[in-house]
MOPAC internal coordinates of N, CA, C and O (Angstrom, degrees):
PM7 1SCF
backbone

  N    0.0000 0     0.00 0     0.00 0    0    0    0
  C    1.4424 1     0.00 0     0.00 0    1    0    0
  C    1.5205 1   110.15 1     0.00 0    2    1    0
  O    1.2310 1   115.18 1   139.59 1    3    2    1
  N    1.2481 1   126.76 1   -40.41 1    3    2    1
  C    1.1780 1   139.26 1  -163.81 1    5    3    2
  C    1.8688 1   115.51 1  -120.56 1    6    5    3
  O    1.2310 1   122.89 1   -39.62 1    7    6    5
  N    1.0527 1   112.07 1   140.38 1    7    6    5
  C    1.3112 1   101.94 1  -160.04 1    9    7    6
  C    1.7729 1   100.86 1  -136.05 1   10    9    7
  O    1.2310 1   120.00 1    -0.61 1   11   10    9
  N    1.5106 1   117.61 1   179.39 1   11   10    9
  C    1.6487 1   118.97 1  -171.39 1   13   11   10
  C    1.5684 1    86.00 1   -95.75 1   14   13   11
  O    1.2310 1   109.44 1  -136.64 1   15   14   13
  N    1.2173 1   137.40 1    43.36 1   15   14   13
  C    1.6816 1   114.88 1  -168.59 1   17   15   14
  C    1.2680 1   102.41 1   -79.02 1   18   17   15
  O    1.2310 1   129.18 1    -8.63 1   19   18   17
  N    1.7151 1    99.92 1   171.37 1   19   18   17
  C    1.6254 1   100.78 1   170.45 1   21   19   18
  C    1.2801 1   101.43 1  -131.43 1   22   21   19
  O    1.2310 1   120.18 1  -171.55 1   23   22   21
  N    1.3194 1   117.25 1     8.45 1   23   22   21
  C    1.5827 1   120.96 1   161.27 1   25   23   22
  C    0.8934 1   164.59 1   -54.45 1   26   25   23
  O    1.2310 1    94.73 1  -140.11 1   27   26   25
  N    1.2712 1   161.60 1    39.89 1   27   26   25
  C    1.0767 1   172.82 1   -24.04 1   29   27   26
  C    1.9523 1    95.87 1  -105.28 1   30   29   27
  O    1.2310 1   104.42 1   -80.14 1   31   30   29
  N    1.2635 1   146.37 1    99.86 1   31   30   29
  C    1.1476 1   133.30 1   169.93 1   33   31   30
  C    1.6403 1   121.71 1   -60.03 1   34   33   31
  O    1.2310 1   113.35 1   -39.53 1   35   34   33
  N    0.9929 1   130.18 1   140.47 1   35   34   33
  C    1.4967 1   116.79 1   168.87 1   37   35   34
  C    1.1267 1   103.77 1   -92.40 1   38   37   35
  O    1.2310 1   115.10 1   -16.86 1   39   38   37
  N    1.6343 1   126.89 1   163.14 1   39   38   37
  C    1.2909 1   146.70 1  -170.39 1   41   39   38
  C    1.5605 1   114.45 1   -62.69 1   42   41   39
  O    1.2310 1   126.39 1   156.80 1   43   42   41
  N    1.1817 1   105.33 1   -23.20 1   43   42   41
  C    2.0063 1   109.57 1  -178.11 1   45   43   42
  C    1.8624 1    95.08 1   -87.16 1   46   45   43
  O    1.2310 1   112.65 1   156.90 1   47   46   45
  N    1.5582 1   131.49 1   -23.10 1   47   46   45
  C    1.1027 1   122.49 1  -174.97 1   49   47   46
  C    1.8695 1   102.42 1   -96.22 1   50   49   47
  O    1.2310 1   131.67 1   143.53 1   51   50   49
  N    1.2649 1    95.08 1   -36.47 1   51   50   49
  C    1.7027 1    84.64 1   167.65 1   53   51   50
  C    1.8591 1   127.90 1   -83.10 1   54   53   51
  O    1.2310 1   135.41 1   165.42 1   55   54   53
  N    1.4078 1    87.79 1   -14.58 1   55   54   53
  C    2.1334 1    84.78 1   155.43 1   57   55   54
  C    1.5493 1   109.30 1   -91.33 1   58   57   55
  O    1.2310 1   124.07 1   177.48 1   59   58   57
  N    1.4437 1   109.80 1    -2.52 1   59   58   57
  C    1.9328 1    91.69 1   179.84 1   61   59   58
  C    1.2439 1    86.46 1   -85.16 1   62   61   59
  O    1.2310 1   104.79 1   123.47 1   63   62   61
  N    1.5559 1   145.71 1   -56.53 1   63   62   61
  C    1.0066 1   141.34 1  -154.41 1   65   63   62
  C    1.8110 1   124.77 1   -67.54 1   66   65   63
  O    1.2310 1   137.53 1   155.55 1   67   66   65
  N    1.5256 1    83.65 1   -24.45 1   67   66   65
  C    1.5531 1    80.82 1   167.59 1   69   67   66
  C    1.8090 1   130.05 1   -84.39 1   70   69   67
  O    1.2310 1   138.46 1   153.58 1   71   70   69
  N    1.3861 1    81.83 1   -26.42 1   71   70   69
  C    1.4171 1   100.75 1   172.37 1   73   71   70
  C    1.2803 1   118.36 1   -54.18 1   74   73   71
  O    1.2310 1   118.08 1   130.16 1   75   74   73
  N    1.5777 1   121.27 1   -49.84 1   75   74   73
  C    1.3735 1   124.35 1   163.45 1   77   75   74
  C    0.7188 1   120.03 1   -62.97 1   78   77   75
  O    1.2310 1   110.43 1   173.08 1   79   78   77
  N    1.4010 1   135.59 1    -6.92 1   79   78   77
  C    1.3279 1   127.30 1  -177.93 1   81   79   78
  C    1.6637 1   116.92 1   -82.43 1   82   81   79
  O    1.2310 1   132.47 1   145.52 1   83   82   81
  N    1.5800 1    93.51 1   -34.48 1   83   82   81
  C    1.3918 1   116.59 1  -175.15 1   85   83   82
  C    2.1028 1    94.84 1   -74.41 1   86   85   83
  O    1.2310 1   122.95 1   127.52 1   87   86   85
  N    1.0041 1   111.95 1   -52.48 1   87   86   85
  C    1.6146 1   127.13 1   176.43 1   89   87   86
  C    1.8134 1    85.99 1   -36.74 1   90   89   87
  O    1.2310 1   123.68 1    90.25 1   91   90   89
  N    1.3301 1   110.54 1   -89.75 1   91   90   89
  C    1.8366 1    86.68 1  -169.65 1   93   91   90
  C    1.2357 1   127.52 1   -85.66 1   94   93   91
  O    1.2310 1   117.84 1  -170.19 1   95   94   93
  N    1.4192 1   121.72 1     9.81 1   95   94   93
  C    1.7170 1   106.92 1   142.99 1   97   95   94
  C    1.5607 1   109.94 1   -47.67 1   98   97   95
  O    1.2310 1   120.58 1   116.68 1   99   98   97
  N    1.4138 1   116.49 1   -63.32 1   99   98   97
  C    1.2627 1   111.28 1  -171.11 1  101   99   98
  C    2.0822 1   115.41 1   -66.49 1  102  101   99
  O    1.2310 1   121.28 1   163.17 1  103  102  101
  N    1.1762 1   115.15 1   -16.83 1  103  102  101
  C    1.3520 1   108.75 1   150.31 1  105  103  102
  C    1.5516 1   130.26 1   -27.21 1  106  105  103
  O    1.2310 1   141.44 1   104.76 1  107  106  105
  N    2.1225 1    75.99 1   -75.24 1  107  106  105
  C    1.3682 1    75.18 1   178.81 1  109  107  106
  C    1.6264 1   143.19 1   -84.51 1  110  109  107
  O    1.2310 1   122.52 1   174.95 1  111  110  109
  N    1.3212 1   112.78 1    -5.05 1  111  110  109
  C    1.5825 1   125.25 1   143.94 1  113  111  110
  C    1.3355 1   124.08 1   -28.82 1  114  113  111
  O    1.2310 1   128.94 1   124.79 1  115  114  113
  N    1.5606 1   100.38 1   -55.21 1  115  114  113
  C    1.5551 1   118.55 1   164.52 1  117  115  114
  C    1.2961 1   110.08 1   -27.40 1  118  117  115
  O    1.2310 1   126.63 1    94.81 1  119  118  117
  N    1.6815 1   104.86 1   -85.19 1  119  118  117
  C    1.2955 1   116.25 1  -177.00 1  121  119  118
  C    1.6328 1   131.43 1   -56.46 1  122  121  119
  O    1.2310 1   125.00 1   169.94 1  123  122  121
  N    1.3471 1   108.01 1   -10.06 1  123  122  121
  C    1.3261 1   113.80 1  -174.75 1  125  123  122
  C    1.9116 1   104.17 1   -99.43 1  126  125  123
  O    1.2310 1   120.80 1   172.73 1  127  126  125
  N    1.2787 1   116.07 1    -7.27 1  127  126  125
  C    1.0450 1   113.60 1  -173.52 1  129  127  126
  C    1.6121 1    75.70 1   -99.75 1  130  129  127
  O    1.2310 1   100.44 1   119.81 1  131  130  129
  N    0.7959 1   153.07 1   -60.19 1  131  130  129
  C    1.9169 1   154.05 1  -137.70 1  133  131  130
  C    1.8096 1    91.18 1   -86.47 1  134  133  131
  O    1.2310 1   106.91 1    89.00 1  135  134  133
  N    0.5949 1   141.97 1   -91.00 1  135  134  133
  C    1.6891 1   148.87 1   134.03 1  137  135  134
  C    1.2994 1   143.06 1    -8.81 1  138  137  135
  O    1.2310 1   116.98 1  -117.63 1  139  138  137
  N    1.1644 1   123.36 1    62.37 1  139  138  137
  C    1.3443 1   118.76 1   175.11 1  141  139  138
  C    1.2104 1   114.27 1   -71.17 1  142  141  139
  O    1.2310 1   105.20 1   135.94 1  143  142  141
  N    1.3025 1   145.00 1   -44.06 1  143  142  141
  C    1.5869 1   117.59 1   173.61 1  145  143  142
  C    1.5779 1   133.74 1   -48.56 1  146  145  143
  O    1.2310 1   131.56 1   173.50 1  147  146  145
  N    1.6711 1    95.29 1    -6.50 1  147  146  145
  C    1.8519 1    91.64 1   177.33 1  149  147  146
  C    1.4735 1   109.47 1   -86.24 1  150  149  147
  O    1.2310 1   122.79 1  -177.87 1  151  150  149
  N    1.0621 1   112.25 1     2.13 1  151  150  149
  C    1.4397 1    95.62 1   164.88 1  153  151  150
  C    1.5572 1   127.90 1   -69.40 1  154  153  151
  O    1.2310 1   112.72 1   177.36 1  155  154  153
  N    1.0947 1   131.35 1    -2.64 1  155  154  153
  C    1.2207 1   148.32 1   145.07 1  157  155  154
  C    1.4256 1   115.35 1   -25.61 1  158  157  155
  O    1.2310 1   133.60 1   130.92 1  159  158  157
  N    1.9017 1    91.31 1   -49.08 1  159  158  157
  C    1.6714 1    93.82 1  -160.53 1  161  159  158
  C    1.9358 1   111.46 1  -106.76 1  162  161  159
  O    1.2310 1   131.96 1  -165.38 1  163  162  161
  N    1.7352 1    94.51 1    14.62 1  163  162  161
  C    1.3659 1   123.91 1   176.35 1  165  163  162
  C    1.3663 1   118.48 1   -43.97 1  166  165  163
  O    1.2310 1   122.18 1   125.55 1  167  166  165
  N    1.8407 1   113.43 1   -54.45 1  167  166  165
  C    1.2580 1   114.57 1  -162.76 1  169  167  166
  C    1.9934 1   100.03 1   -65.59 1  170  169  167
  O    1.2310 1   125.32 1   139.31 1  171  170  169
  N    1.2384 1   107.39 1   -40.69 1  171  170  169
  C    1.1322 1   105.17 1  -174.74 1  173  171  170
  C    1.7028 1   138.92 1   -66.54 1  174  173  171
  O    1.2310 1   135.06 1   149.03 1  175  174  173
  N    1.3756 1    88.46 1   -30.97 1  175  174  173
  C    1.5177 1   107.76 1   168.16 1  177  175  174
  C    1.4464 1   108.66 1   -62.42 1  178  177  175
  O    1.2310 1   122.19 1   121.60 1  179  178  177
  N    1.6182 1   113.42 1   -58.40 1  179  178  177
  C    1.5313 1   105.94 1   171.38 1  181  179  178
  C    1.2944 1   122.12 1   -27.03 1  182  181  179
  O    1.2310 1   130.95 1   106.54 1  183  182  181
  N    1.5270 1    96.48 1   -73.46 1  183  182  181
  C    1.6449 1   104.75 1   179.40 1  185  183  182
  C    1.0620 1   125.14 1   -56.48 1  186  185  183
  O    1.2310 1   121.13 1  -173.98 1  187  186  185
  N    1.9101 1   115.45 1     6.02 1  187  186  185
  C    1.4292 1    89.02 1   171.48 1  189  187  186
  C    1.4618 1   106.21 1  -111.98 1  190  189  187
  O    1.2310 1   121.96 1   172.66 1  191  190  189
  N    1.6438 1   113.86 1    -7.34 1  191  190  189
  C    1.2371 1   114.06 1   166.01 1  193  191  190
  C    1.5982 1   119.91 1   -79.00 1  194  193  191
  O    1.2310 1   123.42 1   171.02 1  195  194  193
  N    1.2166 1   111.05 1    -8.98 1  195  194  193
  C    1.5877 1   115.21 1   175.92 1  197  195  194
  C    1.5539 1   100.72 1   -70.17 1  198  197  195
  O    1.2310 1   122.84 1   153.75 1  199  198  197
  N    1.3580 1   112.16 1   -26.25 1  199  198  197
  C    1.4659 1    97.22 1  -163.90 1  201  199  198
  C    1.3633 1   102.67 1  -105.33 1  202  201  199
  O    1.2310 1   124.67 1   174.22 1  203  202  201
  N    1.3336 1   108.65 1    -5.78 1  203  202  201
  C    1.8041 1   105.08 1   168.75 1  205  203  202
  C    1.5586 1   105.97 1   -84.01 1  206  205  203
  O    1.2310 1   115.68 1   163.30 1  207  206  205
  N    1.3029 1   125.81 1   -16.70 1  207  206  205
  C    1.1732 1   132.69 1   172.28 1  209  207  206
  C    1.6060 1   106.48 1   -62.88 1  210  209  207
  O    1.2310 1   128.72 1   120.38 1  211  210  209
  N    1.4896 1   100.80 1   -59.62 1  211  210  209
  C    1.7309 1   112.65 1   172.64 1  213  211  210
  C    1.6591 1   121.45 1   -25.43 1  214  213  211
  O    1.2310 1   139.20 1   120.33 1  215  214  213
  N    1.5220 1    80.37 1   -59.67 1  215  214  213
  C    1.6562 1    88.41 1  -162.75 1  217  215  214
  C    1.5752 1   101.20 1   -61.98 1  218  217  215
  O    1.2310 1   125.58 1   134.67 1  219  218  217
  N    1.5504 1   106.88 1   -45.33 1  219  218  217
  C    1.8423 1   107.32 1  -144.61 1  221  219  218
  C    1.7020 1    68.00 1   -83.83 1  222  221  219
  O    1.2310 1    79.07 1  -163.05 1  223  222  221
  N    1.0971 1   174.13 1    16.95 1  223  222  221
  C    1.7637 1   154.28 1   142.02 1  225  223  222
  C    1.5065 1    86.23 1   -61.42 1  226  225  223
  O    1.2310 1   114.86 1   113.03 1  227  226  225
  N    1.9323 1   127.34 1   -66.97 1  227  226  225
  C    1.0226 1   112.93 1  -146.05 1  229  227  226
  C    1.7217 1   117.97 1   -67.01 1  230  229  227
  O    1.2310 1   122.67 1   150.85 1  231  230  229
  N    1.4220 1   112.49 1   -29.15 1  231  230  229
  C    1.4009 1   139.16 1   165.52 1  233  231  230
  C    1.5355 1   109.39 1   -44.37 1  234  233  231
  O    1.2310 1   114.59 1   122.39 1  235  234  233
  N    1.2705 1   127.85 1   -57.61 1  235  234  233
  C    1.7474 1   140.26 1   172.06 1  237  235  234
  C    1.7080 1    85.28 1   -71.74 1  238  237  235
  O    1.2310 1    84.33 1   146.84 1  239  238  237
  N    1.3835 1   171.65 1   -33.16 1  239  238  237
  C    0.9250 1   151.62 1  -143.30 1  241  239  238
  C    1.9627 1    86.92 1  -104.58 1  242  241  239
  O    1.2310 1   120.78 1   117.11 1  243  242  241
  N    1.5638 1   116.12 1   -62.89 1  243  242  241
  C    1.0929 1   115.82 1  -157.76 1  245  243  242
  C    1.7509 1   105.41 1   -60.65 1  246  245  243
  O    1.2310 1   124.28 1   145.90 1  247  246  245
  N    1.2551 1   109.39 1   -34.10 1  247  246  245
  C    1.9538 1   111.25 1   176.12 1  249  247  246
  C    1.1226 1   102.97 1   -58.02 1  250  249  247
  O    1.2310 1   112.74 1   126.99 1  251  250  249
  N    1.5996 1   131.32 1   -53.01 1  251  250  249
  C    1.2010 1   137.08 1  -163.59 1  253  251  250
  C    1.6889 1   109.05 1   -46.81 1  254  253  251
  O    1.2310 1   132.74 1   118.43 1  255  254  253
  N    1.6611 1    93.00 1   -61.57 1  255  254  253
  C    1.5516 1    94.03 1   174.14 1  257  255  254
  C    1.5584 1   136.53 1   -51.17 1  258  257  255
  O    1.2310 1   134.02 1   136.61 1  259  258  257
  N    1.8348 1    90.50 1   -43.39 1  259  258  257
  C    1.7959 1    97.49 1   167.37 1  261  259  258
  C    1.3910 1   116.96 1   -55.78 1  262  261  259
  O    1.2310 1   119.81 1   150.97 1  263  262  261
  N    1.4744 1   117.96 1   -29.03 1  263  262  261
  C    1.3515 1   121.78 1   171.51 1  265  263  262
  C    1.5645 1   125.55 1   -43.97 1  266  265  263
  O    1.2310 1   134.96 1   107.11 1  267  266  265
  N    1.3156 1    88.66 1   -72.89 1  267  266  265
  C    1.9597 1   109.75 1   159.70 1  269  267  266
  C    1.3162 1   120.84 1   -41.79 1  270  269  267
  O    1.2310 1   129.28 1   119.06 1  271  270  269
  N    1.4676 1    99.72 1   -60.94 1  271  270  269
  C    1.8057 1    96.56 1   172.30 1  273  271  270
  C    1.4903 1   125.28 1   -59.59 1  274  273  271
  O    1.2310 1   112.38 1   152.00 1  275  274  273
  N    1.6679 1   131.98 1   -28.00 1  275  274  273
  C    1.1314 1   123.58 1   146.99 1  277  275  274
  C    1.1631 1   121.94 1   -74.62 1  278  277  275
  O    1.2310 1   106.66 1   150.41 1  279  278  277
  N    1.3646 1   142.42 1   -29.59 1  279  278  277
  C    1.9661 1   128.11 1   151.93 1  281  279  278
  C    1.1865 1   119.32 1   -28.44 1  282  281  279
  O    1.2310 1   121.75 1   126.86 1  283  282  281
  N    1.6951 1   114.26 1   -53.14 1  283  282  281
  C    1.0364 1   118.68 1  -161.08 1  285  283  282
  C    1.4043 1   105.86 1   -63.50 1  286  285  283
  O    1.2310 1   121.72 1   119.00 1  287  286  285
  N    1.5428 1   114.32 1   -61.00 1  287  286  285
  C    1.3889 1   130.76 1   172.78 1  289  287  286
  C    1.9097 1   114.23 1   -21.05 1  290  289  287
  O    1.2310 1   132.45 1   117.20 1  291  290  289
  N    1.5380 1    93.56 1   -62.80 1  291  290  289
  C    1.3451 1   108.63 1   175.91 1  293  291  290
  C    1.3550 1   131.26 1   -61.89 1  294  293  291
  O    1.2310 1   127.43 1   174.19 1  295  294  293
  N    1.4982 1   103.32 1    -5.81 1  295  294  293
  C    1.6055 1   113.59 1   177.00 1  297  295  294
  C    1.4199 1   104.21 1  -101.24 1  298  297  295
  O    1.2310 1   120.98 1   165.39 1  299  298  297
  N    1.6105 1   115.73 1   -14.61 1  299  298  297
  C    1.3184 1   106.53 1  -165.52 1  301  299  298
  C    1.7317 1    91.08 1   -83.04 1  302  301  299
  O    1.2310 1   120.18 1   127.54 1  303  302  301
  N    1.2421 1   117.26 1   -52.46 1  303  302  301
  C    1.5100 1   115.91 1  -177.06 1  305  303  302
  C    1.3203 1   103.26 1   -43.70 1  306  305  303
  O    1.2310 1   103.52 1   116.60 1  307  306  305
  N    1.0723 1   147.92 1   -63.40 1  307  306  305
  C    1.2827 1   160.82 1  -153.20 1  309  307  306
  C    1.7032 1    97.74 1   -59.61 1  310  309  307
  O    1.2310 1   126.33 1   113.41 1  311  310  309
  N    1.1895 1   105.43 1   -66.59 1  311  310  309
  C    1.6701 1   107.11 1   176.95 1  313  311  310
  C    1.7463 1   122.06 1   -56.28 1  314  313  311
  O    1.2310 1   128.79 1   151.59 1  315  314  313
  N    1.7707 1   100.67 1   -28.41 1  315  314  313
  C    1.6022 1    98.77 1   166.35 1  317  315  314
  C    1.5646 1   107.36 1   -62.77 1  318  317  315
  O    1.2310 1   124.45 1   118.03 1  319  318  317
  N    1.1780 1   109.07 1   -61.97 1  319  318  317
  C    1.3438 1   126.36 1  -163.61 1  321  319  318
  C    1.8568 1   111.40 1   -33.01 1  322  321  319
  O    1.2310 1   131.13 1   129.89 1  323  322  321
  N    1.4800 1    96.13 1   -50.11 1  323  322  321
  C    1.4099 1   128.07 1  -157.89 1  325  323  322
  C    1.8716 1    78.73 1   -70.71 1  326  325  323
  O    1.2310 1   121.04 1   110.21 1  327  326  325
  N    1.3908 1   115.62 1   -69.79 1  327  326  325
  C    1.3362 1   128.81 1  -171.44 1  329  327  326
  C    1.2058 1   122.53 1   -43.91 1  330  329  327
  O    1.2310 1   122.19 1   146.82 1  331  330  329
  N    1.9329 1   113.41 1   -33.18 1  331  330  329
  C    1.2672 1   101.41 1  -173.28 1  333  331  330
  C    1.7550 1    99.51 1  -107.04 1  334  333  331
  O    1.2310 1   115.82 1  -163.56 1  335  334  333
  N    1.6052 1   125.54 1    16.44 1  335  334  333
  C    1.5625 1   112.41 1  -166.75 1  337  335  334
  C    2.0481 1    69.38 1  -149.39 1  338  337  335
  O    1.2310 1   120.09 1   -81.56 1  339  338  337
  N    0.9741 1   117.43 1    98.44 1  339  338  337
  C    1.6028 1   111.45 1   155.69 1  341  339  338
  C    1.3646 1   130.71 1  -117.37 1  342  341  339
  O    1.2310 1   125.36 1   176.04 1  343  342  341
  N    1.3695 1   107.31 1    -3.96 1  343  342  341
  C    1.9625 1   113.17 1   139.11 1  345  343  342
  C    1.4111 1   117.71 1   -22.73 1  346  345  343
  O    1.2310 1   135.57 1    89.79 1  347  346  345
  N    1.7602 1    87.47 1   -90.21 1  347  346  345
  C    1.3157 1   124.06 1  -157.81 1  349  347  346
  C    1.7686 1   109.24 1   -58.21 1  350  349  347
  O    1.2310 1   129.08 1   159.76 1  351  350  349
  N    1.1086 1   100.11 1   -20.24 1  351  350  349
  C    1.7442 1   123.79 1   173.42 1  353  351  350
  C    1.4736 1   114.49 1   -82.27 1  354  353  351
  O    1.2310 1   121.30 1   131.83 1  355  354  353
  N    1.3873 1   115.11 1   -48.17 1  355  354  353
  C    1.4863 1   107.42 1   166.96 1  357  355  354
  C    1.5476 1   113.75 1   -69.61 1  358  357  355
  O    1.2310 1   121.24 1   129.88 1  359  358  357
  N    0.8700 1   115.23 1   -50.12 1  359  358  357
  C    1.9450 1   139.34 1   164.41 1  361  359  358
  C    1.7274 1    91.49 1    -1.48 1  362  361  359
  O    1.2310 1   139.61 1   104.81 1  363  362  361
  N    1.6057 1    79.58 1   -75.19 1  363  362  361
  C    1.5916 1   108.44 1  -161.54 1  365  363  362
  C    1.9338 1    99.56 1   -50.88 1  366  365  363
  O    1.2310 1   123.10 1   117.95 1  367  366  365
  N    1.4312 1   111.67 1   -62.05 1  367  366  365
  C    1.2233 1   105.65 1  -160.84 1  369  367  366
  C    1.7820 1   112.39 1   -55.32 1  370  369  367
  O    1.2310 1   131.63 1   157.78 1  371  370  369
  N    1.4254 1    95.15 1   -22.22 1  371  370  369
  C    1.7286 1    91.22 1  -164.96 1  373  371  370
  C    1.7188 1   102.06 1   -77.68 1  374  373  371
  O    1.2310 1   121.50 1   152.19 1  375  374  373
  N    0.9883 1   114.74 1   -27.81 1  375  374  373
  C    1.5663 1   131.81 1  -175.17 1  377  375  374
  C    1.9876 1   103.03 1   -61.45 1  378  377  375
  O    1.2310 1   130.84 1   130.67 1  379  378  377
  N    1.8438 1    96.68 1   -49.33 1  379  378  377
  C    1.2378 1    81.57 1   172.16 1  381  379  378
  C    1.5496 1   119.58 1   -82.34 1  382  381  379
  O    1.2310 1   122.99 1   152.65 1  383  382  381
  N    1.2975 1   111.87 1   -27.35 1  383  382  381
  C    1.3283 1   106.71 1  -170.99 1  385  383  382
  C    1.6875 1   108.29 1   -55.81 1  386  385  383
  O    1.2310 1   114.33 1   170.96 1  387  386  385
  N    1.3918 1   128.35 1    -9.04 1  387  386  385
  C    1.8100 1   121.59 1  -141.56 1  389  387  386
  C    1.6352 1    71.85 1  -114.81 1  390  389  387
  O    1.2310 1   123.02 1   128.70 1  391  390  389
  N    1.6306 1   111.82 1   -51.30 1  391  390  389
  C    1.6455 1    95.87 1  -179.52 1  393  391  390
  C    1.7731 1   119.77 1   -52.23 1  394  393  391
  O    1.2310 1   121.15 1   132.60 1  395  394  393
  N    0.9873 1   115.40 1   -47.40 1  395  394  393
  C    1.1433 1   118.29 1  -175.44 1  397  395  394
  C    2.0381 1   113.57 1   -68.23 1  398  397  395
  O    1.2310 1   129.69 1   144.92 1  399  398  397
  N    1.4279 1    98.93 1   -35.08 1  399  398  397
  C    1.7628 1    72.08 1   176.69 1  401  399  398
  C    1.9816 1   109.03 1   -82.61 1  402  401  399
  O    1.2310 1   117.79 1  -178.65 1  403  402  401
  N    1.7255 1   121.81 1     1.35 1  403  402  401
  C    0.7363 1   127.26 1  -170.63 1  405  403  402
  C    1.7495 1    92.08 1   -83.29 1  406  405  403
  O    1.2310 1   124.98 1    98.65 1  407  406  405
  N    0.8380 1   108.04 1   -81.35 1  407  406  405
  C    2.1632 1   108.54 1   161.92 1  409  407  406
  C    1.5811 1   101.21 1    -8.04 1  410  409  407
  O    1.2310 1   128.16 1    87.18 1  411  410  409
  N    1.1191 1   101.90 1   -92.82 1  411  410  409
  C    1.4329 1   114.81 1  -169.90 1  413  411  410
  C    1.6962 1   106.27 1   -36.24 1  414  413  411
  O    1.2310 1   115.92 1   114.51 1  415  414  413
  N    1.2280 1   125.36 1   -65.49 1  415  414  413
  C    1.2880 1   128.80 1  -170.37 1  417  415  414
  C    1.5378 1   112.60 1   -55.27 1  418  417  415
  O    1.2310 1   112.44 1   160.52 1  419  418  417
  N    1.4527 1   131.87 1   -19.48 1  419  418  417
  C    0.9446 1   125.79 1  -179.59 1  421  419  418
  C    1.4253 1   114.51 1   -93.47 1  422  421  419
  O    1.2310 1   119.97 1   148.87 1  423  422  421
  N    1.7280 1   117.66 1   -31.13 1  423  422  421
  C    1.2160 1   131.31 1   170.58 1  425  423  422
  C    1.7403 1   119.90 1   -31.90 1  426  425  423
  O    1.2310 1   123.43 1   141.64 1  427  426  425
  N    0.9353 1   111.03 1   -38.36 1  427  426  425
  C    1.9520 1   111.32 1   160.30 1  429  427  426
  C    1.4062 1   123.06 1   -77.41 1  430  429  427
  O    1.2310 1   120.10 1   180.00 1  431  430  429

């Protein structure tokens, strides 16, 4: 389920993975309600889902950041862009702003 990657996960592989994760917690509930002698083998199972918990937090922590760190990136271009052409930038906004109350105003 869980792997050493250093890859960037996308969001459909980090909800499958959590999902399974949640899939045999509730397994083993299963079995602990059907089974009382496996609790014996309780402490260990925890600990090994604590640490699948571990990893896939640290995995959603490290995307999160790559996330930010390309926003950020993408805001900086955006602010040159904006900084070095601010005509063509106001231009732009008024153009959309006139389309949009023109949209809107007809919408009733």
């Amino acid at each position: 389920m869980f792997s050493k990657r250093t890859a960037t996960r996308s969001a459909q592989e980090l909800a499958s993975d959590f999902n399974a994760l949640v899939e045999e917690g509730r397994a083993l509930l299963g079995q602990l309600a059907d089974n009382r002698p496996a609790t014996v083998n309780l402490r260990a199972v925890m600990d090994d889902v604590s640490a699948k918990v571990a990893e896939f937090q640290s995995s959603a922590a490290k995307a999160a950041q790559q996330g930010a760190k390309q926003g950020a990136k993408y805001a900086r271009q955006a602010d040159r862009y904006v900084r070095d052409n601010p005509w063509p930038t106001v231009a732009a906004g008024i153009i959309l702003g006139v389309l949009a109350t023109v949209l809107w105003s007809q919408r009733d």
